[in-house]
N, C-alpha and C positions, 0 to 999 in steps of 0.2 A: 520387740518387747515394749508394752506398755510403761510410763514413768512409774507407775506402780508396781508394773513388776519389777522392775531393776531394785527399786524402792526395798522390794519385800528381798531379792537376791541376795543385796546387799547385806541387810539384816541378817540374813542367815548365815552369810559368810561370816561376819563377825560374830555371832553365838556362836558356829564350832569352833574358829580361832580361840574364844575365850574360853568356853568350856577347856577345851585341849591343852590351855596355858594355865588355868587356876588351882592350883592342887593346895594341899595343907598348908603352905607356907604364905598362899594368899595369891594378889595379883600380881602375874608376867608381863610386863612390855610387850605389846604384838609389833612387828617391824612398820617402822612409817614405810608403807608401801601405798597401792591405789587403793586398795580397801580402807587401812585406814584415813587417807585423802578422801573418800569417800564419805567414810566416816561422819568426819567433819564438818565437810561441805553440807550433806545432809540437816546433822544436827543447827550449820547455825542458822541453817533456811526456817528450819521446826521452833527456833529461838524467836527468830525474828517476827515470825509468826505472835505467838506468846506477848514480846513486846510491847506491839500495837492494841493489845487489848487492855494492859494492866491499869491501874487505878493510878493517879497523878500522885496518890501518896508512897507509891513502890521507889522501891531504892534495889538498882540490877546490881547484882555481883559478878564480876567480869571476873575469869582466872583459867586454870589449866586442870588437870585431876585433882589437884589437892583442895578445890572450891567446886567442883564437879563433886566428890566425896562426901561433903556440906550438909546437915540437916540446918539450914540457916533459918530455917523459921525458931528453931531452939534460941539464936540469940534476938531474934525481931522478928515480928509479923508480917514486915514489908519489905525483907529481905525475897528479893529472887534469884534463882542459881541460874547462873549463864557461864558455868563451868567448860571448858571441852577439855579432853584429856590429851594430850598433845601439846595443847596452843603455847606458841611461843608468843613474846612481846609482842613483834611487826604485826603477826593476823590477827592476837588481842586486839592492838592499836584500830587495827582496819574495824574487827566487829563495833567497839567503842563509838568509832566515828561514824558509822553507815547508823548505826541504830539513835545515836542524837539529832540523826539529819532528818529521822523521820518522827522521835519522840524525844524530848526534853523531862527529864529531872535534878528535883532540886541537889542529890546525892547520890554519890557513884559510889562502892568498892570496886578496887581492882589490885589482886595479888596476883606478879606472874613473874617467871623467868628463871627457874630450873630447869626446863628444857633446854634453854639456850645456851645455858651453863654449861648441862652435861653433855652439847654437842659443841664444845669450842669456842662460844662467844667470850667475850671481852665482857667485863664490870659497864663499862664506856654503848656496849653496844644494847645492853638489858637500860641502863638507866637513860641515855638520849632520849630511848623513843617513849617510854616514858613521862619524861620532862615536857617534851612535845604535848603529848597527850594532854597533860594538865592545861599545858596556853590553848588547844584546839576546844576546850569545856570550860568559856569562861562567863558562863549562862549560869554555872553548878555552883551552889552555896556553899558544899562539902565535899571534899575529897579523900577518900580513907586509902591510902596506899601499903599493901600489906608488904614484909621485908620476907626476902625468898630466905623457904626455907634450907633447912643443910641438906645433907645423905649422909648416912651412916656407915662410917669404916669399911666397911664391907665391900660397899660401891667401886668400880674400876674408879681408878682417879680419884678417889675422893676427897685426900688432901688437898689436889687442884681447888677441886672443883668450889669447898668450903671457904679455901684462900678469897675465890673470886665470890661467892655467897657471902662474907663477913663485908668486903670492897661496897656491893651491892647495894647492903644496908648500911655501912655508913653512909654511904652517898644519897638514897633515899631520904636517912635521917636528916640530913643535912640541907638537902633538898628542901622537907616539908618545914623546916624553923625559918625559914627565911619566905614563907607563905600561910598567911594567917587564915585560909579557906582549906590547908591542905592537912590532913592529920599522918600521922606514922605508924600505922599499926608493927608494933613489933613484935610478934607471935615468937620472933627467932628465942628472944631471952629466955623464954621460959619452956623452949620445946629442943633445946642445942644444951650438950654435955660442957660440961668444965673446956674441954678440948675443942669447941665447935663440931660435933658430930652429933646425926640424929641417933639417940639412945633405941637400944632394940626394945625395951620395955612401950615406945613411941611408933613403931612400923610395925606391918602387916607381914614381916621377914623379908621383905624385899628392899630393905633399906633404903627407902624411898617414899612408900607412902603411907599414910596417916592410917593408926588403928581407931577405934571408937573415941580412948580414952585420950589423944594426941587432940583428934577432934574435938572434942566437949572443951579442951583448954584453949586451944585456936578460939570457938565461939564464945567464951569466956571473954579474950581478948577485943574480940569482934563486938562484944556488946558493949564493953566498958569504953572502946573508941566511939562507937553510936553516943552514948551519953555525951564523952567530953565534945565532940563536935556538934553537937545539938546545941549545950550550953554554950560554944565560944562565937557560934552563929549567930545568938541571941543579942 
């Protein structure tokens, strides 16, 4: 089989999984298996592609389904989604660095680390590579580091899991005050209940990801950080 066809297999694999998983309540998690690795690997060859062409005034948005979900031209024009739905920190960290070794901008978004969460990682192990990341980008005027979002009661675990999501962003927070190129976006404040939990009025019933209305207030947040690090670059 031609790379084209595996190409086009693949693809199809993944429409009847999705089809067969998406009913009234919204999106289902399909299992990280090799399809989804597949997946993946595919989309970030088709990214990287994209990359290499964009205009020097492009600002890439690194992140997982919840930046993959993104109409981020809503909060900027030079916003581009380099979303996957999956990614954890470590292959974020990996896309980040292969694509500044080939293209340099002046500013990056990057929200990530609910995956890592909901499969057992540590506060310790989402914010390292992270931190890392900011010293590996020290060419980048602007840093917008978005704070992981919660899950909604619902979620297996979810007290855990919010315990180490609340961890995450103070650490972020605290992170980005002590670096004057690095900004905070905290989408958490305004999208997390009195409790720390994602409200169902904010997901798609799958207690996990963003509906329209969750989104439009993310890129709310997204724009209003655009501004303030424009002006503190100046």
């Amino acid at each position: 089989m031609t790379n084209t066809g595996r190409a086009v297999a693949v693809a199809l694999l993944l429409a009847a999984g999705f089809l067969a998983g998406y009913g009234l309540r919204g999106y289902t998690e399909p299992p990280e298996d090799a399809i989804t690795a597949a997946y993946m690997a595919n989309l970030r060859v088709f990214q990287q592609r994209v990359l290499m062409d964009l205009p020097d005034s492009a600002i890439p948005v690194y992140g997982d389904s919840h930046i993959q979900g993104l109409a981020l031209q809503r909060a900027d024009s030079r916003l581009v989604n380099f979303g996957i739905g999956h990614d954890r920190v470590g292959t974020l960290a990996e896309r980040v660095r292969e694509g500044a070794s080939q293209r340099r901008f002046s500013t990056y978004v990057v929200a990530v680390g609910i995956n890592d969460l909901m499969h057992g990682a540590s506060s310790a192990d989402v914010v390292g590579p992270i931190k890392s990341l900011i010293s590996d980008l020290p060419f980048a005027r602007r840093l917008i580091i978005g704070s992981v979002l919660p899950v909604a009661r619902t979620r297996p675990g979810a007290e855990a899991i919010n315990e180490r999501v609340r961890d995450v962003n103070e650490s972020l927070s605290a992170l980005a005050a002590t670096r004057a190129r690095v900004t905070y976006l905290n989408s958490y404040e305004v999208l997390a209940d009195d409790e720390g939990y994602l409200p169902s009025r904010y997901h798609l019933g799958d207690g996990l990801h963003l509906n329209s209305e969750a989104n439009r207030l993310w890129l709310r947040q997204l724009a209003q950080a655009l501004d303030g690090a424009e002006a503190m670059a100046q």
